[in-house]
C-alpha positions as CSV (number, residue, x, y, z in Angstrom):
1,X,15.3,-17.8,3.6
2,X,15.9,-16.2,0.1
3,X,13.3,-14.9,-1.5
4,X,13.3,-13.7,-5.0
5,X,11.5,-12.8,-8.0
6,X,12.3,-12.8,-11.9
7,X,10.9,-9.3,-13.8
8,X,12.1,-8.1,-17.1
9,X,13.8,-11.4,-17.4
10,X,16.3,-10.3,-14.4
11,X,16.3,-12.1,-11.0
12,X,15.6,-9.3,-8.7
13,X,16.7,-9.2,-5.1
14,X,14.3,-7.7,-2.1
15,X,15.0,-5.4,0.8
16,X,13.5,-7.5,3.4
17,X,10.8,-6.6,6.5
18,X,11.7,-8.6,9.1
19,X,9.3,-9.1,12.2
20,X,11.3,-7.0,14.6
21,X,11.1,-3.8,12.6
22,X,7.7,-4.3,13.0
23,X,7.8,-4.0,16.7
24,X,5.9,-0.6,17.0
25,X,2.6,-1.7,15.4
26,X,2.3,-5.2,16.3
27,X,-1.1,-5.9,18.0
28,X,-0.5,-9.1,20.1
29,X,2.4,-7.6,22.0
30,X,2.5,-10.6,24.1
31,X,3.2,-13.1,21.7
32,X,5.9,-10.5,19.4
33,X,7.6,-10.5,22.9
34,X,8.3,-14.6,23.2
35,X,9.2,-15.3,19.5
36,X,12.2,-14.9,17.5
37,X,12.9,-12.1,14.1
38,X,11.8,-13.8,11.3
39,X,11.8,-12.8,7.6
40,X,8.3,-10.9,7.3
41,X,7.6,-9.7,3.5
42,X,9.5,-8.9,0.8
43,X,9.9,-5.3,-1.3
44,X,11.4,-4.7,-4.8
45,X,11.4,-1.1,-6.0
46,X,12.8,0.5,-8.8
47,X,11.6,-2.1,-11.3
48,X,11.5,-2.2,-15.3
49,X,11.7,-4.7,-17.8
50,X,14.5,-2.4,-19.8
51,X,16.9,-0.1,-19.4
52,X,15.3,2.0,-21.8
53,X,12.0,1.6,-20.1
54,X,13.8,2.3,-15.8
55,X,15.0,5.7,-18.2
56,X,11.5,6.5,-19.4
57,X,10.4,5.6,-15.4
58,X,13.3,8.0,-14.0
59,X,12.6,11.2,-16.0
60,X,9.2,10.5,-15.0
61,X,10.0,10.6,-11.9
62,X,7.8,7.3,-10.8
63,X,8.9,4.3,-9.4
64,X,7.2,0.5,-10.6
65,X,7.7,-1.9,-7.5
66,X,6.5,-5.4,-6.8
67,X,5.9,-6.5,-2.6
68,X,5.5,-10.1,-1.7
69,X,3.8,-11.0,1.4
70,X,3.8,-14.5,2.6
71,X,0.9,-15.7,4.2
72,X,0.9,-15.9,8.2
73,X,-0.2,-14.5,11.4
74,X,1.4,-12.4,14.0
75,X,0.3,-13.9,17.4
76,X,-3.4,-13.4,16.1
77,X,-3.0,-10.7,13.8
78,X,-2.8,-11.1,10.1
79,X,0.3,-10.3,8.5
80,X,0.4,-7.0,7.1
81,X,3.0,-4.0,6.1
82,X,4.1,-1.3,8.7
83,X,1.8,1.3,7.4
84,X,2.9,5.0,6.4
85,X,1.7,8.7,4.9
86,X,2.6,10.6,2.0
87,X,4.3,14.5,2.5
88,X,1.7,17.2,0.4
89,X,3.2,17.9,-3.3
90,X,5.2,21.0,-2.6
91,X,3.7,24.1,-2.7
92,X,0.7,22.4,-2.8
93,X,-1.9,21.5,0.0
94,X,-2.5,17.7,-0.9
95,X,-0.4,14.6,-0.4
96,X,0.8,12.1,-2.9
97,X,-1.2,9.4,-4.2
98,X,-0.1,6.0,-4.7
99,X,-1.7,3.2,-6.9
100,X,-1.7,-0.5,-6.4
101,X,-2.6,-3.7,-8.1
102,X,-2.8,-7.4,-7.0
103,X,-0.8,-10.2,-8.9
104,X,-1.6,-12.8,-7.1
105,X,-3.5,-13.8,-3.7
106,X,-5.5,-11.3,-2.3
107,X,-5.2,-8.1,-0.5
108,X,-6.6,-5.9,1.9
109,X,-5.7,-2.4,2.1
110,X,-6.8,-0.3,4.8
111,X,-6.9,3.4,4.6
112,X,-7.6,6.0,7.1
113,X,-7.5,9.7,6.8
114,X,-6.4,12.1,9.7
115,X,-7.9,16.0,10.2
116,X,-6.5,17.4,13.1
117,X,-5.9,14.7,15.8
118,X,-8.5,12.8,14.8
119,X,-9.4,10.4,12.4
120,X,-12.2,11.0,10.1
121,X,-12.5,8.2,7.3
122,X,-11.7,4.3,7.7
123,X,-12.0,2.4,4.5
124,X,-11.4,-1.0,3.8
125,X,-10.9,-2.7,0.0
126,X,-10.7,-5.9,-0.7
127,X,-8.8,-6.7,-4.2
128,X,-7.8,-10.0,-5.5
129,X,-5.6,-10.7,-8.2
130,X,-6.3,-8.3,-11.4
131,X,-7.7,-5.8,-8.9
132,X,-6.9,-1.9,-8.6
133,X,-6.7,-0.6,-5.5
134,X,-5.8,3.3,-5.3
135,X,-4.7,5.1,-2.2
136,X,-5.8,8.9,-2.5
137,X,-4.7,11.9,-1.4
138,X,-4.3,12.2,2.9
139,X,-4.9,8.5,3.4
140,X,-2.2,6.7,5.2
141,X,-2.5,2.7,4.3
142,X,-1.2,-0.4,5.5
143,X,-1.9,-3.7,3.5
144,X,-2.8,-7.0,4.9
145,X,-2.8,-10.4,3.5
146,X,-5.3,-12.4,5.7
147,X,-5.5,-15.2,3.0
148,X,-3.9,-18.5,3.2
149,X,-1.9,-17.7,-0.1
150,X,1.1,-15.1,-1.0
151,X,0.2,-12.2,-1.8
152,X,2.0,-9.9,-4.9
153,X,1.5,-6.6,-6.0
154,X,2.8,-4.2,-7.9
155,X,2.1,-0.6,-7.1
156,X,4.0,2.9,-9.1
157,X,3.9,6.1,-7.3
158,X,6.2,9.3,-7.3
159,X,10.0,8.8,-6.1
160,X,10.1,12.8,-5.4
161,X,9.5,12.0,-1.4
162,X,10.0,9.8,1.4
163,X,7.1,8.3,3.2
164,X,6.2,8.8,6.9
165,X,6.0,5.9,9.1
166,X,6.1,7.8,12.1
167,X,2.3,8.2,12.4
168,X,1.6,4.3,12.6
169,X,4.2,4.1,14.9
170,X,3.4,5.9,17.1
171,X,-0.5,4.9,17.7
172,X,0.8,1.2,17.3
173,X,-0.6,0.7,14.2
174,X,-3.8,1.2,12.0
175,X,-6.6,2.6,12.9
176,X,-8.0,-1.2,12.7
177,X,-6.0,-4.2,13.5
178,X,-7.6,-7.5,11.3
179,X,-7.3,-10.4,13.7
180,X,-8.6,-13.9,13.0
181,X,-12.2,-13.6,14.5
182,X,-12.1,-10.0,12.1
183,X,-11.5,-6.0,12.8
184,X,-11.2,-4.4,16.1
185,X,-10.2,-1.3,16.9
186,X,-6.8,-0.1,18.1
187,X,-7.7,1.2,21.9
188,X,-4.7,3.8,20.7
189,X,-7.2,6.3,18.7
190,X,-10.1,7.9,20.3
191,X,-13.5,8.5,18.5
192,X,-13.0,6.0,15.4
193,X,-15.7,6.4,12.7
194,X,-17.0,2.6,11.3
195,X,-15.4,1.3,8.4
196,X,-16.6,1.8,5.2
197,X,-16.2,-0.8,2.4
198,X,-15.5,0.2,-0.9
199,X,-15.2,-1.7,-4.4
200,X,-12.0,-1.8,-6.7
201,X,-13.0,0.2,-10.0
202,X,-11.2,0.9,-13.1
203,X,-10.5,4.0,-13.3
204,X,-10.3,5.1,-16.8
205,X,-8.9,8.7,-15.9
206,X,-6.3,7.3,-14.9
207,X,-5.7,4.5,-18.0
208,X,-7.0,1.8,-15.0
209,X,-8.7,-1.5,-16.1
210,X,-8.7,-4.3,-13.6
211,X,-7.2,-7.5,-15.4
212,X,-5.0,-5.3,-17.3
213,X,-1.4,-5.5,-16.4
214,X,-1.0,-1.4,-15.1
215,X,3.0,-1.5,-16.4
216,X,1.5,-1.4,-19.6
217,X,1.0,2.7,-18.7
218,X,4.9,2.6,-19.5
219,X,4.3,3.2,-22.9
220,X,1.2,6.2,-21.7
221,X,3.2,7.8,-18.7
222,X,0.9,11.1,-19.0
223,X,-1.8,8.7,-17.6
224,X,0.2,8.5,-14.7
225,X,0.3,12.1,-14.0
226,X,-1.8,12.0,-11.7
227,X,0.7,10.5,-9.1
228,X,3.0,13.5,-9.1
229,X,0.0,16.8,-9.7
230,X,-2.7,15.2,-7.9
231,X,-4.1,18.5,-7.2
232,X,-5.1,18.5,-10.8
233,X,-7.1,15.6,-10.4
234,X,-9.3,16.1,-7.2
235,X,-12.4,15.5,-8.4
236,X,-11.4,12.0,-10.0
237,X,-10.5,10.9,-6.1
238,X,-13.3,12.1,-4.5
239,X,-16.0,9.7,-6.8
240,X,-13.7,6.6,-6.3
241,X,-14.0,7.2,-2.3
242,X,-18.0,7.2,-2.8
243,X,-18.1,4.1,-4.3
């Protein structure tokens, strides 16, 4: 299957998940076992409408990208990415942040938050197409598409680092697995807290507005500042995790 998309008026090609490089954190081991690779979702990065805008992107050392996720089930867990962490800004004790926003179809992003060995915040949003969705500081995330449509999104966050799958990999997964009769926990982790449901926002900090098309901030790249000296900006996170 080819899978593309048009942005800036350029066909754009994806790197590809396929089902097999998913192997680690599949839930229904049983059926990933008796089926065959398939093509799973599909990522574009490094994204702009111009060359004079991917320059303005590059010396601000951010990245615009766009992932498509087909609809679908693996065995019966919802499709969904691999899941990974953020390093700390250097120097400083607090990971990136990253910030997302739904296209089209719906999304759910689940975000957990590690202290130690254990995990002390699970926290589910639910964003349809307009939506923000905004991965703060020390939460790893994984997003699921457990519609019956595609999902797109578009998300910019630092290129300064690389991000850590390693943790999802090796507990097999989120903290949560969404299966078709809902969320059940992953027998890996010990002691999970419930999940906690939280509400996309705007976030006008942050130049935010759900509806409004967030590659816009191309032409206000100090609102995205936030992305690469979060440490500035701690406050701001904590109130959208209390919503």
């Amino acid at each position: 299957m080819v899978y593309n998309i048009e942005f800036g008026g350029v066909e754009r090609h994806p790197d590809i998940r396929m089902l097999h490089d998913m192997k680690e954190v599949v839930c229904d081991r049983e059926w990933f076992d008796s089926v065959d690779d398939f093509e799973l979702y599909y990522m574009f990065r490094h994204l702009s409408k111009s060359e004079a805008e991917l320059k303005t992107i590059n010396k601000q050392h951010l990245r615009y990208d766009i992932t498509v996720i087909p609809p679908g089930m693996m065995g019966r867990e919802f499709v969904k990415t691999a899941g990974h962490y953020h390093p700390n800004v250097p120097g400083e004790d607090i990971s990136y942040p990253e910030v997302y926003q739904v296209l089209e179809g719906e999304a759910t992003y689940l975000l957990q938050k590690h202290e130690v060995d254990d995990i002390i915040d699970v926290v589910v949003i639910k964003a349809k197409a307009g939506d923000i969705a905004l991965i703060p500081p020390e939460y790893g995330h994984v997003t699921i598409n457990a519609s019956d449509e595609p999902l797109k999104m578009a998300n910019w966050v630092c290129c300064d680092f690389a991000s850590s799958y390693v943790p999802f990999r090796d507990m097999e997964g989120g903290a949560y697995y969404l299966l078709d009769k809902g969320f059940v926990k992953n027998p890996r982790y010990e002691d999970l807290p419930e999940l906690r449901y939280i509400t996309p926002v705007d976030i006008p900090e942050f130049g935010l507005t759900c509806g409004r098309d967030m590659y816009e901030l191309i032409n206000d790249t100090d609102k995205l500042r936030f992305l690469k000296q979060p440490q500035d900006f701690v406050g701001v996170f904590e109130s959208i995790l209390t919503i």
